[in-house]
C-alpha positions in Angstrom: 37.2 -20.1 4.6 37.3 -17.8 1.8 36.6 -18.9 -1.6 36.7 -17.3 -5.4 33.6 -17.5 -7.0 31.9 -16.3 -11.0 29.0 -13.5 -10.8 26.6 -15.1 -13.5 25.4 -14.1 -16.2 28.5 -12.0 -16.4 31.4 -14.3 -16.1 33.2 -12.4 -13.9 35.3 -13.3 -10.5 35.0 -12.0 -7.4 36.4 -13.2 -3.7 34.1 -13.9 -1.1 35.3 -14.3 2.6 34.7 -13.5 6.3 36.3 -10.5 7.8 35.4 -10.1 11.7 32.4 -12.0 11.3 30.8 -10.3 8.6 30.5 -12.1 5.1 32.3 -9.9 2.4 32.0 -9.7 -1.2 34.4 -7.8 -3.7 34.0 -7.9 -7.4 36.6 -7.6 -10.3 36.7 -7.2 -13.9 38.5 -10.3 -14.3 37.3 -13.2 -16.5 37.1 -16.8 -15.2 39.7 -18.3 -16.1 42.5 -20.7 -14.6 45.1 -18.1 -14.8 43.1 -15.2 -13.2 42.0 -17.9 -10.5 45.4 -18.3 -9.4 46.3 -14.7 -9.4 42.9 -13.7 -6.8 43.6 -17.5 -4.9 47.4 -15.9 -3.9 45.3 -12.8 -2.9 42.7 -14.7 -0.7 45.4 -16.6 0.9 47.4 -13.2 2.4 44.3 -11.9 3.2 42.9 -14.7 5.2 46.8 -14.8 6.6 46.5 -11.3 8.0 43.4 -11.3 9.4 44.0 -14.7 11.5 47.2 -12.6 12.5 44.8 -9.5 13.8 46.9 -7.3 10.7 44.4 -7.1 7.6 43.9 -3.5 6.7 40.7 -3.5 4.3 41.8 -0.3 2.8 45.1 -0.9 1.6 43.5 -4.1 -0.7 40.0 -2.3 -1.3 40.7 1.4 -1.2 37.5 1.9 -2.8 35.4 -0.5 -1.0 32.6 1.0 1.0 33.1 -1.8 3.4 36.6 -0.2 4.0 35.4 2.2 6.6 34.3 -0.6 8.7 37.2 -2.6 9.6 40.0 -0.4 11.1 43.2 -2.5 11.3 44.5 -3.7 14.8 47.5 -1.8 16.3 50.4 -3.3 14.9 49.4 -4.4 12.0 51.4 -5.1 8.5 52.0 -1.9 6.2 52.6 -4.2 3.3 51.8 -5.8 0.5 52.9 -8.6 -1.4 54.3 -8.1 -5.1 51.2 -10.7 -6.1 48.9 -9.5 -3.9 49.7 -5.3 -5.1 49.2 -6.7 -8.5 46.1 -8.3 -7.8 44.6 -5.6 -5.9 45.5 -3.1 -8.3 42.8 -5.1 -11.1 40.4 -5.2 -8.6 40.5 -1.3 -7.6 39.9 -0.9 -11.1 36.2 -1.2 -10.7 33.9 -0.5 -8.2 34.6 -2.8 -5.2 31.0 -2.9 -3.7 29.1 -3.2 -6.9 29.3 -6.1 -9.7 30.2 -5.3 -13.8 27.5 -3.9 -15.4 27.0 -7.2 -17.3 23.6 -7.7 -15.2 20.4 -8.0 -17.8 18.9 -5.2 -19.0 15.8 -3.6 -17.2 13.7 -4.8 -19.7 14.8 -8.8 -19.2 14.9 -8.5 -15.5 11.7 -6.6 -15.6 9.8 -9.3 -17.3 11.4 -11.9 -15.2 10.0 -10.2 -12.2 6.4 -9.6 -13.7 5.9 -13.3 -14.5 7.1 -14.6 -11.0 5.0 -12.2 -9.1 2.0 -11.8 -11.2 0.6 -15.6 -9.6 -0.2 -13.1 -5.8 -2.0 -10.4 -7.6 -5.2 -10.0 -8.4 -6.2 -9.6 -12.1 -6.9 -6.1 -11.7 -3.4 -5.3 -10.3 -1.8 -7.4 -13.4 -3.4 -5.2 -15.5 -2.3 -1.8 -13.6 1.4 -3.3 -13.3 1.3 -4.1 -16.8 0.1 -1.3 -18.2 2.8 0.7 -15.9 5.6 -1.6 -17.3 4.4 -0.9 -20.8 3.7 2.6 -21.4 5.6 3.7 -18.7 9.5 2.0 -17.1 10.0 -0.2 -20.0 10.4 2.9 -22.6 12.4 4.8 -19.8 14.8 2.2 -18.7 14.3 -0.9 -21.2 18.0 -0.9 -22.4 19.6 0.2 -19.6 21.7 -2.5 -17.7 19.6 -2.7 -14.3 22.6 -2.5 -12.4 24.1 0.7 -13.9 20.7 2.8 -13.0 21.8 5.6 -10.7 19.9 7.8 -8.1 20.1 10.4 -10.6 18.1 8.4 -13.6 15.9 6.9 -10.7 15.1 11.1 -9.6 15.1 12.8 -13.5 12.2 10.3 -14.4 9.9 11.5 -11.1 10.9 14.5 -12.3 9.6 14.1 -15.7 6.2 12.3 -14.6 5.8 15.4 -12.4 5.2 17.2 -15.6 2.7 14.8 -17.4 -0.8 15.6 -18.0 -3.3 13.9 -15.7 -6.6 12.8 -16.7 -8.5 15.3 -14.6 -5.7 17.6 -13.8 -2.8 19.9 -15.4 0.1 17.2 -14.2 0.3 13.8 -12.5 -0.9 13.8 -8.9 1.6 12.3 -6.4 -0.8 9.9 -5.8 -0.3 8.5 -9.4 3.0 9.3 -9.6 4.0 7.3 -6.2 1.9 4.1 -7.7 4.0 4.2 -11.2 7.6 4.6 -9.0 6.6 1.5 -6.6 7.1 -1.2 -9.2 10.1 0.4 -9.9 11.4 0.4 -6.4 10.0 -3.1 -6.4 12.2 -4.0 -9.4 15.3 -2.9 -8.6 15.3 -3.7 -5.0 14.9 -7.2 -6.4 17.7 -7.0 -8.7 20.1 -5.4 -6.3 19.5 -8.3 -3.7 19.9 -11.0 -6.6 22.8 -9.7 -8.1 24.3 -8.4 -5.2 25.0 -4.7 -6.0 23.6 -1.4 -3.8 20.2 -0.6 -4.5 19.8 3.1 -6.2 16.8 3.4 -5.1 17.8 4.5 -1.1 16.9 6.9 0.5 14.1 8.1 -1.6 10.7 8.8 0.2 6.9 8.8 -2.2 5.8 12.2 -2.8 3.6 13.8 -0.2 0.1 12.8 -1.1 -2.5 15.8 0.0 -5.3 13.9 2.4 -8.8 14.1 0.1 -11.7 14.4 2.8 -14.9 12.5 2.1 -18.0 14.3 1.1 -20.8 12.3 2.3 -24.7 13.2 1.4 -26.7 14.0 4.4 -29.8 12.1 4.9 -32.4 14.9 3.1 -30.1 14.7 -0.3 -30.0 11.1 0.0 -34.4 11.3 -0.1 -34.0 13.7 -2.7 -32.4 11.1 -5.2 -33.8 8.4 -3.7 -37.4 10.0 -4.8 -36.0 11.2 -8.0 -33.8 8.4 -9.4 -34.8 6.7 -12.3 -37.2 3.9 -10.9 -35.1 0.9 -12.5 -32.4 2.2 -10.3 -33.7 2.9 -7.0 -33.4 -0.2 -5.5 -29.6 0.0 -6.7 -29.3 3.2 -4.5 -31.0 2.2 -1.9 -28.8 -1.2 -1.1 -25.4 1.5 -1.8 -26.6 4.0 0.4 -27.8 2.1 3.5 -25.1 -1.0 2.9 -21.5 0.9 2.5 -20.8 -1.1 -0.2 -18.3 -0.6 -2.5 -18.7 -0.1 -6.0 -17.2 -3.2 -7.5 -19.0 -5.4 -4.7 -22.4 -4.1 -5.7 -22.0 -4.6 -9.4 -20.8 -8.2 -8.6 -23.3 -8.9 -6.3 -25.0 -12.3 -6.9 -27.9 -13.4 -5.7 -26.2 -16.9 -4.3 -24.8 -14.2 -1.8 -28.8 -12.7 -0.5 -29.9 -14.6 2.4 -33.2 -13.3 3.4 -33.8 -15.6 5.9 -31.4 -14.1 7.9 -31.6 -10.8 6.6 -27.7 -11.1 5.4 -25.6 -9.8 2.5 -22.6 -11.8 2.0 -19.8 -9.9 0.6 -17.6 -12.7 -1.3 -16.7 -10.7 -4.8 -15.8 -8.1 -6.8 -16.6 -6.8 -10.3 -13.4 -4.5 -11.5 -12.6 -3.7 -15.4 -15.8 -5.7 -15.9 -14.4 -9.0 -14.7 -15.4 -11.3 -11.5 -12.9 -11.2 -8.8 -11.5 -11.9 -5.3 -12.7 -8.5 -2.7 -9.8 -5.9 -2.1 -8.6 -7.3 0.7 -9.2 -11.2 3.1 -10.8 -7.9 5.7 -13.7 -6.9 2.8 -15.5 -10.6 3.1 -17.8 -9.8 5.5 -21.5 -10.3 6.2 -23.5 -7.0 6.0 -27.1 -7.2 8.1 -29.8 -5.8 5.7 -31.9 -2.7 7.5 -35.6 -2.2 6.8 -35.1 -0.1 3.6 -32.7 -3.0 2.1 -34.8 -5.9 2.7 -37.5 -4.0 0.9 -35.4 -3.3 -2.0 -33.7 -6.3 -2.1 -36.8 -7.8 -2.4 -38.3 -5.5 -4.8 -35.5 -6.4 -7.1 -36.0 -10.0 -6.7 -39.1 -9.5 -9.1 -37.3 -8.0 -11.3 -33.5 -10.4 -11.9 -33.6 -13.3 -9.7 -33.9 -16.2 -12.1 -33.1 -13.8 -15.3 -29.6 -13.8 -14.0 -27.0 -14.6 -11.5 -26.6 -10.6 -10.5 -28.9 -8.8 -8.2 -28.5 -5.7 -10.6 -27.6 -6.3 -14.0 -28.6 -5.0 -17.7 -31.8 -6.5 -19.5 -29.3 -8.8 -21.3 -28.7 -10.3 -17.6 -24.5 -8.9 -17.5 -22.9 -6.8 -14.4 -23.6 -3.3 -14.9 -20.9 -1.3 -16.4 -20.5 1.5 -13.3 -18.4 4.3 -15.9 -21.5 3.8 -18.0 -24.4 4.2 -14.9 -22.6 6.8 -13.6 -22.1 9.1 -16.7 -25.6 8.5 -17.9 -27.6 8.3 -14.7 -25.9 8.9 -11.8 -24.1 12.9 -12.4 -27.6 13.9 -14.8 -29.5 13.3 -11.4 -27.0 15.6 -9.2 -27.4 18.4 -11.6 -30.9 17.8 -11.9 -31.6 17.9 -8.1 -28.6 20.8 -7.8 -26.6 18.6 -5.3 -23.2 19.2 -5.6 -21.7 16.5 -7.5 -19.5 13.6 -6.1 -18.6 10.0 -6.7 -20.9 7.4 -6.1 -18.5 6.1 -3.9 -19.7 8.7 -1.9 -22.6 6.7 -0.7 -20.4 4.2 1.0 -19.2 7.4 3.2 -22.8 8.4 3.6 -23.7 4.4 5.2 -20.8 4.9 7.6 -21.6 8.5 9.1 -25.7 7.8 8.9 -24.8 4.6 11.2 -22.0 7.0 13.5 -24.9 9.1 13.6 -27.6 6.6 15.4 -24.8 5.6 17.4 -24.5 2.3 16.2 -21.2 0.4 17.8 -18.4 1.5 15.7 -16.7 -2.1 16.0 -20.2 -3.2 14.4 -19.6 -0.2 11.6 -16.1 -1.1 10.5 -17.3 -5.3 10.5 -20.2 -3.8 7.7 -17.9 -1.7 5.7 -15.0 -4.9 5.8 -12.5 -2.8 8.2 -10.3 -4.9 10.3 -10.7 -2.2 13.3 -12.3 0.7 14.0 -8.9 3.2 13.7 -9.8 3.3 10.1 -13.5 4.3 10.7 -12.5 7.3 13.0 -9.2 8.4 11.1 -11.6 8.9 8.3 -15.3 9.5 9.5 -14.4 11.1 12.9 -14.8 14.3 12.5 -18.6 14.3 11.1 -19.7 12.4 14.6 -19.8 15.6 16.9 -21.6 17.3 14.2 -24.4 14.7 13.4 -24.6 13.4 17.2 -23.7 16.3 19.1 -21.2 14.4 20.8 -19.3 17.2 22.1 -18.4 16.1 25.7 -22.0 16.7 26.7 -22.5 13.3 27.4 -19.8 13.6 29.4 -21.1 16.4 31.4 -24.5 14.3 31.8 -22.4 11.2 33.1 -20.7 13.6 36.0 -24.2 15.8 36.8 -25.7 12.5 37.1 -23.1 10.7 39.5 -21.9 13.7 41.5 -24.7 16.5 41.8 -24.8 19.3 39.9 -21.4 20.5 40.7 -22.6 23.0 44.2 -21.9 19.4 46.2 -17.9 19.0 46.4 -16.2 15.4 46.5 -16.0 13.9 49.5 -12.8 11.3 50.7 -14.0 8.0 50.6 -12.2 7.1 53.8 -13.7 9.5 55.8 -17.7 10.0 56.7 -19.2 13.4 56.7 -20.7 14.9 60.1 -23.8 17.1 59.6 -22.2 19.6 60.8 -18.8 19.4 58.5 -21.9 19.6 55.6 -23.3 23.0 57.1 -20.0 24.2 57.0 -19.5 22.5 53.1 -22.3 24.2 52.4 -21.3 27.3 53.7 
């Protein structure tokens, strides 16, 4: 049964019933009170008349429903209207039938709401990115604007306008950055729309392309080179990132609680990012990496040097994380150009780890467990292509496998059902 209800925080009515199954909703203009309750109750009762009678024609009461299109009327059905119900209707039509007033909060207030309720699954480093999006970036575009009258229109003229900011590396945005800005805002109004019941503008619109980056791991020579020419405070640093595959923030927050020598294991528990401790990118990144020859050694070498100064395996002389911006400008690019090896991120070196071990034909199952991948379809979407090159993997093993089995290809197949005479062989053999 049908009943007339108030959209909060507006005030305003709206008749909610069942039409062939389906729960429908159509809002009005019209205030809550006792009079206009009456004058949409007369309405609800014809239409719940005619559509127990098979008659209701959703058009002629909602002509500018989008819900209209779905319920043809039955054969036979009723061509008219009451004098109440025509009057009724005629206040409703007045607005738009699928959407509710415009007296939803402003982007700003809903905004905020939706920041403080979803802030407790984040991770402090994403409450500072959304944050800082919401700040200096939606808030001053669409702060006053009531979130239920933003368009498709406002929603595509502010890509468009991000398309033509400067990036901090580049002329303009990338879509990369300009996809992670327009996610909270899909985030946001998909929210609103399903709590205040009105289409969602945001449909239909896809993230920018984002161009795939390859990686640009050092071979094994380049990786001697600055091994034998880093500064000697940091060589045990390198060493763990280039034969470990950890990431950057794991590194830095590495703790000695986490080194078990006895059993030759890094455990991977946290994360250093924005210089504060934290949970690892994902539940997949706490993993147990088995220390080589070259990390024990290091590891070890560095024990000297921290353990029992401070809780980090590499940290400053004052005993705190390392501030990676601050390593990397002052010791990490210097070194590159020193050596002439063309300059990438140390994050680089967690590529190198993965294609060195693809390259000794380690198990890839056992590479993606060390670099905190759930499977190995990351590790060959990404690193694939450098195994035929540093393995030679290029169906010769293949080729081995049959030579091996079957002959060297003069001798043909024979059917297993069937022995070979001597004689059928002289003929095989022609």
């Amino acid at each position: 049964m049908g009943s007339i209800r108030t959209l909060a925080p507006a005030g305003k009515l709206f008749v909610d019933f069942r039409c062939l199954g389906k729960r429908c909703r159509e809002y009005t203009s019209l205030d809550d009170t006792g009079a206009n309750r009456k004058k949409l109750q007369k309405l609800l009762d014809q239409i719940e008349l005619e559509i127990s009678a098979g008659t209701f024609d959703y058009q002629r009461y909602f002509p500018n429903s989008k819900r209209a299109a779905k319920f043809a009327p039955e054969k036979g059905g009723s061509t008219e209207v009451t004098p109440v119900a025509t009057a009724v209707a005629q206040a409703l039509q007045a607005t738009n039938q699928t959407s509710p007033p415009p007296a939803t909060p402003t982007f700003s207030e809903f905004a905020e709401t939706w920041y403080a309720e979803s802030e407790v699954s984040w991770r402090k480093s994403h409450q500072r990115t959304i944050r800082d999006i919401l700040d200096k970036r939606l808030i001053p575009e669409f702060g006053e604007k009531v979130v239920g009258q933003i368009t498709k229109a406002d929603i595509m003229a502010f890509r468009s306008t991000l398309a033509k900011v400067p990036g901090r590396k580049s002329s303009t945005l990338k879509a990369k950055s300009i996809n992670a800005i327009m996610t909270p805002l899909r985030q946001i109004l998909n929210e609103a729309a399903d709590r205040f019941e009105f289409n969602t503008p945001f449909r239909n619109i896809k993230p920018l392309k984002v161009q795939k980056s390859d990686v640009e791991p050092f071979t094994l020579d380049e990786v001697q080179q600055i091994l034998d020419n880093v500064r000697a405070d940091f060589r045990n640093y390198y060493t763990v990132r280039f034969f470990t595959g950890m990431r950057t923030g794991e590194i830095d927050g590495l703790k000695w609680k986490y080194v078990d020598f006895t059993k030759r294991m890094i455990l991977v528990r946290e994360s250093i990012v924005a210089g504060e401790q934290d949970y690892t990118k994902t539940d997949g990144s706490q993993r147990e990496i088995q220390m080589s020859g070259l990390v024990y050694d290091a590891l070890k070498a560095q024990a000297k040097v921290s353990q029992g100064k401070s809780e980090y395996v590499f940290c400053t002389r004052s005993g705190e994380p390392l501030d990676h911006n601050n390593i990397t400008k002052r010791v990490w690019y210097p070194l590159l150009r020193f050596l002439d090896i063309k300059e990438r991120r140390p994050y680089q070196s967690r590529h190198t780890a993965a294609t060195l071990w693809l390259a000794s034909g380690e198990n890839p199952l056992w590479i993606a467990r060390q670099l905190g991948h759930t499977s190995t379809e990351m590790l060959f979407k990404v690193y694939g292509r450098f195994v035929p090159n540093l393995t030679r993997q290029d169906g010769s093993a293949f080729e081995r496998l049959l030579t091996a089995t079957l002959g060297n290809g003069d001798k043909q197949m024979q059917s297993p059902t069937k022995e070979t005479s001597p004689d059928e062989m002289e003929v095989n053999h022609g």
